[in-house]
Each structure stands twice: as C-alpha cells, then as structure tokens.
N, C-alpha and C positions, 0 to 999 in steps of 0.2 A: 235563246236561239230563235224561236219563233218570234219574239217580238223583232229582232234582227230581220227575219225575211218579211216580215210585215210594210216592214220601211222600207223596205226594198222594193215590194209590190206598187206601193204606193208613189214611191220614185219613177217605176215605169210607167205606170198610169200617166203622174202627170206628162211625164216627157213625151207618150203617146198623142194624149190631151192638146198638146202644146204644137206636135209635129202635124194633126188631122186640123187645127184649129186655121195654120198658118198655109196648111196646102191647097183648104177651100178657098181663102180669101185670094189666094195667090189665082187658082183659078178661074170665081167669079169672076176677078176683076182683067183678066186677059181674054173673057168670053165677052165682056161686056156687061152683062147681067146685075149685076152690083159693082156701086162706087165704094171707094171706102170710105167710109165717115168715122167720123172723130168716136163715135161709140165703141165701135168695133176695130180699132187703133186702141184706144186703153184698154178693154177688155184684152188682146192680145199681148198688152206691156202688164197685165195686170198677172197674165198666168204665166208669162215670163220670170217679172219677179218673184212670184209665188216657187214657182219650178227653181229659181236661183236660189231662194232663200231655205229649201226646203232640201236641197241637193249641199247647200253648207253645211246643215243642221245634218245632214244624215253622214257626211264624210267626216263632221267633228266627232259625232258619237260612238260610230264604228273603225274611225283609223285613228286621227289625231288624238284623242284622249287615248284610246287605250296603249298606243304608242309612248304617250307622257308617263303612263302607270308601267308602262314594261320597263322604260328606260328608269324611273325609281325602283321598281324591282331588281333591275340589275345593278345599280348605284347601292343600294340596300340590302342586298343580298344577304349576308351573314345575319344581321338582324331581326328578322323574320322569323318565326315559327314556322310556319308551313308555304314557301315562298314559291313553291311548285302548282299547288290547290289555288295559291293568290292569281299564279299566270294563267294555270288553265281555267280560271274564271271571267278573265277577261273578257267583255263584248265582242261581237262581229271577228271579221276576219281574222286578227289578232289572236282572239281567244283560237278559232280555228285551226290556224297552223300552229298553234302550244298544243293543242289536243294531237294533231300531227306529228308533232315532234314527241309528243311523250311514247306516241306508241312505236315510236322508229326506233325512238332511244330504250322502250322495253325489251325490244327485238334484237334490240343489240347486246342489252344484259344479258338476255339468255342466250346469244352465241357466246357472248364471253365466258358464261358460263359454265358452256357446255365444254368450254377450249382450256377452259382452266382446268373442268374435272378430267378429259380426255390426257391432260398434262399432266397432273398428279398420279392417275391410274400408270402412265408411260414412266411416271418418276418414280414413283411405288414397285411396277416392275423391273426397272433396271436394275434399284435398290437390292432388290430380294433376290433377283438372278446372282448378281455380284456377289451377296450372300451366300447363297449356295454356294455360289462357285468356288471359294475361298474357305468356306467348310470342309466340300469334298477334295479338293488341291491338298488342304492341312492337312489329309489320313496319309497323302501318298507316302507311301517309302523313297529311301536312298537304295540304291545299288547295293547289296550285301557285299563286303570285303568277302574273298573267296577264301579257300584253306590254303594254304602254302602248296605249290609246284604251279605246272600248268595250267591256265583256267577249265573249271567243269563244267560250268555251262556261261552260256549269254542272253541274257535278256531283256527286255526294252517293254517298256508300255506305253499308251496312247490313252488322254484324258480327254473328251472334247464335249464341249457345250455342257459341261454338269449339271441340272437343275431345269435344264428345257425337257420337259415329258416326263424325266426319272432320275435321280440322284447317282450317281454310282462312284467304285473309286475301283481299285488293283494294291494289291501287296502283297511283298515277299520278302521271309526274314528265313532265319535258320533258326528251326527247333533244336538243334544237334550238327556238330562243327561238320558232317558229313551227310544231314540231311536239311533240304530245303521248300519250306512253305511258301505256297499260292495261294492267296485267293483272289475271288471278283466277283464283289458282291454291288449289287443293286436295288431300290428301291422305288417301285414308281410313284410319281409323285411330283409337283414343283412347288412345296413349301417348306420352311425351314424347319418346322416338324421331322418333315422326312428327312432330309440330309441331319439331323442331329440323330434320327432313329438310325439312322445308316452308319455314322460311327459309332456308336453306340453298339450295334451290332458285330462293327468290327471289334473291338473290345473284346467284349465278349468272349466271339470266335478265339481271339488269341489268346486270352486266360483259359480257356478251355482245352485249348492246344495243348498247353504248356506245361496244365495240369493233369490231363489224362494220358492211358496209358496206348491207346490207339487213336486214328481219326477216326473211326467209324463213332469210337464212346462222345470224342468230343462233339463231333456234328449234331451228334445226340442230345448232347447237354447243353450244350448252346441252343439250338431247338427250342425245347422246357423252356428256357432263360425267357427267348425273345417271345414266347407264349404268355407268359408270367406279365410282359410284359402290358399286356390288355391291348386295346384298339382293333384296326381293323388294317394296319398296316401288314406285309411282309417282306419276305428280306430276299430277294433270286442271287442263288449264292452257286460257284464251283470254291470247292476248296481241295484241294490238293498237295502232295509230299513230293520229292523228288530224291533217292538215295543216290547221292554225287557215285559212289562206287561201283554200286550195280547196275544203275540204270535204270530202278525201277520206280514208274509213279504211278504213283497211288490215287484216286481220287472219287471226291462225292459231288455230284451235280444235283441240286435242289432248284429245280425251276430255271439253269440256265440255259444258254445255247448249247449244241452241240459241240463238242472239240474237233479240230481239224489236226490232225498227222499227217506230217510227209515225211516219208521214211527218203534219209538221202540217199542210197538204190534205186529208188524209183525217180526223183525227182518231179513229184505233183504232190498234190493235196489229197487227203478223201476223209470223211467223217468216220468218226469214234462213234459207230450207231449202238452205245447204250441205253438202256432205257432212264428218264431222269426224273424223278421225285417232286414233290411239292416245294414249294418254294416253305422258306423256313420261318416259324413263328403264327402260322396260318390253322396249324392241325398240332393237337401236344403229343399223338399220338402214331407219331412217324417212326418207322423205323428203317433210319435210313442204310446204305451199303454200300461198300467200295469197291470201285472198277479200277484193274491193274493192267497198265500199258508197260512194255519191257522198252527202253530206249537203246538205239545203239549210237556210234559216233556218228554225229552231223544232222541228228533228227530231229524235225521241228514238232512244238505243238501250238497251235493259234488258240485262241479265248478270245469271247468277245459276249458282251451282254446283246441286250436284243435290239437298242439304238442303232446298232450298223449296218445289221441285216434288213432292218425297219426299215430304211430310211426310203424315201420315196418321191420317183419323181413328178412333174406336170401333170400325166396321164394318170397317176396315183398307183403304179407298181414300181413295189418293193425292191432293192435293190438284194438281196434275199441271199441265198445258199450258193444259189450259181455265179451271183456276182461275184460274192464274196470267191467261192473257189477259182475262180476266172481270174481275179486280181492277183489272188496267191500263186498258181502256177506261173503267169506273167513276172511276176518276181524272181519267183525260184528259178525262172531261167536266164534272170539277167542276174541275178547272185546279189550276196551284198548285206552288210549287218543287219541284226532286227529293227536296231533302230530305223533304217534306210527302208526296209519291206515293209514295215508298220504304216509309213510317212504315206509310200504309193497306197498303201489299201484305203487310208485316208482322203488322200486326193481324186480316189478312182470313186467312191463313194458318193462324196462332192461332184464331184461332173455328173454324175449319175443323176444327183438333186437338181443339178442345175443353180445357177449363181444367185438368181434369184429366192431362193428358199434355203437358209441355214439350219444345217445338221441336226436332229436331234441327239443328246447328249446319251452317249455312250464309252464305255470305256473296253480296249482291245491290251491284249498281254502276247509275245510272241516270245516262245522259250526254246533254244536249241542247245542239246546235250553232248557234251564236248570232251566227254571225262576220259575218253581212250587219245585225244590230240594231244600223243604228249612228248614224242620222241622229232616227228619231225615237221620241217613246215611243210605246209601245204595248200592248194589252190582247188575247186570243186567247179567242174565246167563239163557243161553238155556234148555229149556222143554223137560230134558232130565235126566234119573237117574245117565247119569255119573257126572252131575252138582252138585249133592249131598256133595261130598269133599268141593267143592269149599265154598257152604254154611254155613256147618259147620264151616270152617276155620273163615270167614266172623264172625260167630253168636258168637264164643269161641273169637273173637278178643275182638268184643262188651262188653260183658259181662266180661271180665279181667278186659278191662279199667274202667267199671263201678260197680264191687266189687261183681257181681254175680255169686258164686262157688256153688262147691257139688252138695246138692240132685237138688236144684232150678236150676243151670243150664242143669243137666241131662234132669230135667222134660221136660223144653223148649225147650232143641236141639231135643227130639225126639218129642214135638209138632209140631216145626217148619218142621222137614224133614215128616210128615205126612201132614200138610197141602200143603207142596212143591209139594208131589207127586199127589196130590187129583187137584192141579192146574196143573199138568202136561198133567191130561186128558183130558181136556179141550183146553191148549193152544199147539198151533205150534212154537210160535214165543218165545221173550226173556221172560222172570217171571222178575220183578224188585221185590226185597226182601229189605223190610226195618223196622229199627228197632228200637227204641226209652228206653232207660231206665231213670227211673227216677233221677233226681242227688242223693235222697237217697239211688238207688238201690231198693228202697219199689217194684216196679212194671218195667212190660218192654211190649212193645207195637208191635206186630210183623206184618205188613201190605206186603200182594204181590198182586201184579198188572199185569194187561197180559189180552189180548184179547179170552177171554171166551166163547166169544157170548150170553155174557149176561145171563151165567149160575152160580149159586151159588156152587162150589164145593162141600161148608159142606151137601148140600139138594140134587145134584143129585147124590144119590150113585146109582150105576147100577148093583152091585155086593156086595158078603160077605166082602170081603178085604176093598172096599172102606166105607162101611157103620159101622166098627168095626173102621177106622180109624178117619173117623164124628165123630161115639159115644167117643172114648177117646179125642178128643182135648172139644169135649162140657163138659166133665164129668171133665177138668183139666184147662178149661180155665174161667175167670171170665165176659166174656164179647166176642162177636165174632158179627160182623157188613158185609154188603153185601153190594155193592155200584156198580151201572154201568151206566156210563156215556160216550154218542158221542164213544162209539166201543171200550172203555176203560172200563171195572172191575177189582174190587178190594178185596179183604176180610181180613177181620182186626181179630186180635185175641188178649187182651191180661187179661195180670196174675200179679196176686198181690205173690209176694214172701213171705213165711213164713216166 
C-alpha cells in the first residue's frame, strides 16, 4: 500500500512538473521575454513523454494487472486454496475495494447471523409453546355423563395460552355416582418441565383421591407425593367435591385464587373470603383444611387461576378482582350457559389487554348446581319490567308445546305478568319462573322464586295497583301457596283450564 501511494505521489509531481513547466513558457513567450527555442521545446516533449510513460506504467500496475489477476481469480475460483487472501492481496485500487468488500461482506455475515439465531430462538419458541400447549389440552377432561334423571349440575371450562407465564389445566370426574370432583391446578413456569410436573401432579391428586377416605387426607398425601418430589417447582391447586344431592362443596385452596359465588337470589357475584394455603409441594409440612359452601338450585361458582386476574393492560394494571366481578355480574344479567358466560369473561379480559398484547395463559372452570331443576321448566330473568317480553316468550312456548290456546292462554299470560310484577317489588336479584302443565293440558302450575325477604307478594299490597293485582290472580286462580325457605321464597299459583 505505501509503495502504491508512493507512485501516485510521484505521478502528481510529474503532472505538476509538467503543468508549471508549460505555463511559464506559455507566459514568457506572450510577455515577450523569451523565445522558444528548440531546447526548451524538447525538454518540454521530453517531461511529456516521461509524464506519458510513467502515467502507463502506473495505470498497468495498479488497474490493468491486478484486474487480469481478479478476472483469473474469478475464472479459477474453486481451484484455489485461499482465493479470498489471493484478492485481498491484490495491488492498488483493486486490492482496495476487495479489502472493501470483505468487510461489507463481514457485516453482512453477522446480520445474517444474528437473523438466523433471532429465527431459531422464534422457532424454538413456537416449538415449546406448541409443546406445552398440547401437554396441558391432553390433562383436559370430557364432560362427565351425569346420573340418570335431570341434570345436577352444568359445567364448562376455559383453557387459554397454556404455557405463556404458567402451565395450567381444570378437571372434573366423579369419585362417587353422586359426588363430583374439581380441580385447577397450575404451575408457574414456560418449560416442558413444568407442564410434564403439572400432569404429573394431576395424577397424583387423582390417585389420592380415589384412594383416601376424605379430601382433606388426600390433599395431604398428595402434598408429601409432590414434595418427594425434589426441585424447586410447586403446584397452585383448588381442589374440590361437589354432593350432586345435597348441595354441598367441599374444598381446599392451595395457593389459588379466590372463588366467586353467586347465589341465584341475589343475582351478582362476591368472593368466598377463606383464607388459602401454600401452594403444594413447596413445604412437606402442611396441613391443609377444607372450606364448605352449601349450594342451592341455580348457584354459581367461578375458578380461575391467576393468568386472568393478572392479566394487564398498556398502562400495566391488572385486570384483577373487580374486572373480573364486573364481567360476571354483566353476564349474569344477560343469562346464558357456562359455556356462554366463560366466552365474555374471556373476551372482556382481552379488550382489557388490548389487541396488541396476548393473554397470559390461564385456566377459568364455571360450575352451576342444578340438582333441585327437576320437575319443571324454567327461565331466570331479572326483577325488572323490561323482563316482561322475555317471559311471555318463555310462557307462549310452554303452553304451544302443551295444547294451551285462546281465552285459557290469554287468562294465564296476564296472571303470570301480574304475579311477575307483585314479585318484582319485593326482589333485586334474578325471579326464576317456572311452569308445569299437565300432559292433558287440564291445568298448568306457574311457581316463581326469588329472595323476598320472606314476604308474600299476593298479601303485602302497599298500594291500589298492587292490591287490584292480588285481587284478580285470587279471583282467576284455583289454588295460590307461599313458601320461604333459608333466604329462598317462593309463590305458586295454579289454574284448572276450562
């Protein structure tokens, strides 16, 4: 390289040389001062040629040859040993822009590089997400086949993003043809460790179940089990019984969220504030306890690990307890399967994140106990007059399917909507309306239920409107009964068809 700028100097020089030599003559000889003579004419052709021959000599060695050697380099290519070291060797310019190109072409390897690992790590994780995902889906349960007569309960779960933040899953089988197991267990975690340690854990739980004589023993021994285990993992578990018969659940919360109840009387949500344990596998030396909730007909309970409550938006607050109870009353006023009221807690959750940032993985169980729905159908709709349509619809379906037209159905839809609203005054929460007709159509049995506080509608009239409404369902019904029971009333009305 220095011999390179050497020639190069030298090239300027002369062409200086060359340009100061021809501007004096040019000069002199316009000033007068000097002729040109034949001396100073050759010396002038002499650093001409010199300047020409030497301006050849410098464009052969620095472009034309090392151009000759590139173009057999590239002719030769494969042949070569080190045909990279050969170019960046090259003289002048040539070699230059090789030294140029090498280091463009370095800088490009390491974006390639760097795009290849960035691709692998994105392909490793899809990989492993997928993994999980298909781990924690395998634990899910099927819907248990119920016991013979009317369904005892209904219940639905919600799996979403498995393996982002925490593994988790839900399941329910039956220990006993008239009792039925929950749980909803979780692991935090996003490797395949953890979702194998998490069914593993359900395992577990279920032999233990199945083999002990209480759940307290089992939660217990399970416990021990996932202790024995080793590591540094643990298990956030509710696990729970449900007695199809009486109503009553059972359960042990080890590090989950808290449970939400809505008693259908009231028609809202509010937290099960027990106190809740260690999550399991963490301490050998737990001794855990069961909390018992008495269900009655239409009562809900929510579950959900801490993915849901967690989940957070833009501003980075939680979508948390009041979201959550926000969503649920919202629901329970518009009615509608578990499966349906699970979907909005879902979606409301989601808007909450925002479209841009995906859920963290949790898993939500919504269980309503059904075991007294057994004689008639019925609809549960809010203590409100816009409820009104909805009832009708409801009482005209009844009554099609069971051959009650004309004046006999007229009479009864406007019993029914006056006893509706006589129960309106009374309750806040849901009315459950229900209706019974006989298979000859002879009579139909109209019963609504709803937290009254223990007052009889048809007796306390407090005004003209309601006591003119009393007096017509007495004067057109054949029978009318009051019933209140544990924060539950009811009033029955019914009518023999002409």
């Amino acid at each position: 390289m220095k011999e390179d700028n050497m020639s190069l100097a030298l090239y300027l020089l002369f062409q200086i040389l060359i340009a100061v030599s021809i501007l004096g003559i040019v000069l002199d000889y316009a000033t007068g001062q000097r002729a040109i003579t034949p001396v100073i004419l050759i010396g002038v052709m002499l650093l001409t040629a010199c300047y020409l021959i030497f301006g050849f000599w410098y464009m052969w060695k620095n472009v034309y040859s090392p151009l000759q050697k590139l173009a057999r380099l590239t002719e030769h290519w494969t042949e070569m040993e080190d045909p990279v070291a050969e170019a960046l060797a090259l003289p002048g310019m040539i070699g230059g822009v090789a030294k140029s190109v090498e280091g463009r072409m370095e800088e490009l390897d390491r974006r390639a590089a760097a795009l290849q690992r960035t691709d692998t790590e994105r392909t490793e994780t899809h990989i492993r997400s997928g993994l999980l995902a298909d781990i924690c889906r395998s634990a899910l349960p099927r819907i248990p086949a119920q016991p013979d007569g009317a369904p005892a309960f209904a219940v639905s779960g919600a799996l979403e993003s498995p393996g982002r933040s925490a593994c988790c899953l839900y399941d329910y089988f039956f220990l006993q043809p008239e009792l039925l197991c929950l749980m909803l267990c979780e692991v935090p975690g996003e490797e395949i460790a953890d979702a194998l340690f998490l069914t593993s854990a359900q395992t577990i739980l279920r032999n233990c179940l199945r083999s002990d004589n209480s759940l307290e023993a089992a939660v217990n021994s399970a416990n021990a089990q996932l202790f024995d285990l080793g590591g540094r993992r643990s298990l956030r578990a509710l696990v729970g019984t449900l007695d199809l018969k009486s109503g009553r659940f059972v359960y042990v919360n080890a590090g989950a969220p808290q449970t939400m109840v809505m008693r259908r009387n009231q028609g809202r949500y509010s937290l099960l504030e027990y106190p809740a344990y260690e999550p399991m596998g963490l301490i050998q030396q737990v001794s855990y306890r069961t909390v018992e909730v008495r269900l009655r007909q239409g009562d809900r309970l929510f579950f959900e690990t801490s993915g849901l409550g967690g989940a957070k938006n833009a501003a980075g607050v939680s979508f948390g307890e009041q979201g959550l109870r926000t969503a649920l009353n919202r629901s329970a006023k518009r009615g509608g399967e578990p499966s349906e009221i699970l979907r909005r807690i879902v979606d409301a959750a989601a808007s909450w994140v925002g479209p841009q940032s995906p859920l963290p993985g949790f898993a939500a169980v919504l269980l309503e106990y059904l075991r007294s729905r057994t004689d008639l159908p019925s609809c549960d709709l809010p203590s409100a007059p816009e409820s009104v349509p909805q009832l009708t619809e409801f009482l005209r379906k009844q009554c099609e399917e069971n051959g009650v037209r004309g004046r006999n159905y007229t009479r009864l839809s406007v019993m029914t909507e006056e006893l509706f609203a006589l129960c309106c005054r009374y309750s806040n929460g849901l009315i459950r309306t229900e209706c019974a007709v006989a298979p000859n159509g002879d009579s139909v049995n109209i019963r609504m239920s709803a937290d009254m506080g223990g007052r009889n509608p048809l007796e306390n009239t407090d005004d003209m409107t309601a006591e003119n409404a009393a007096e017509f369902i007495f004067a057109h019904a054949d029978y009318t009964q009051f019933q209140s029971e544990d924060g539950e009333d009811s009033v029955s009305m019914a009518c023999f068809m002409a």
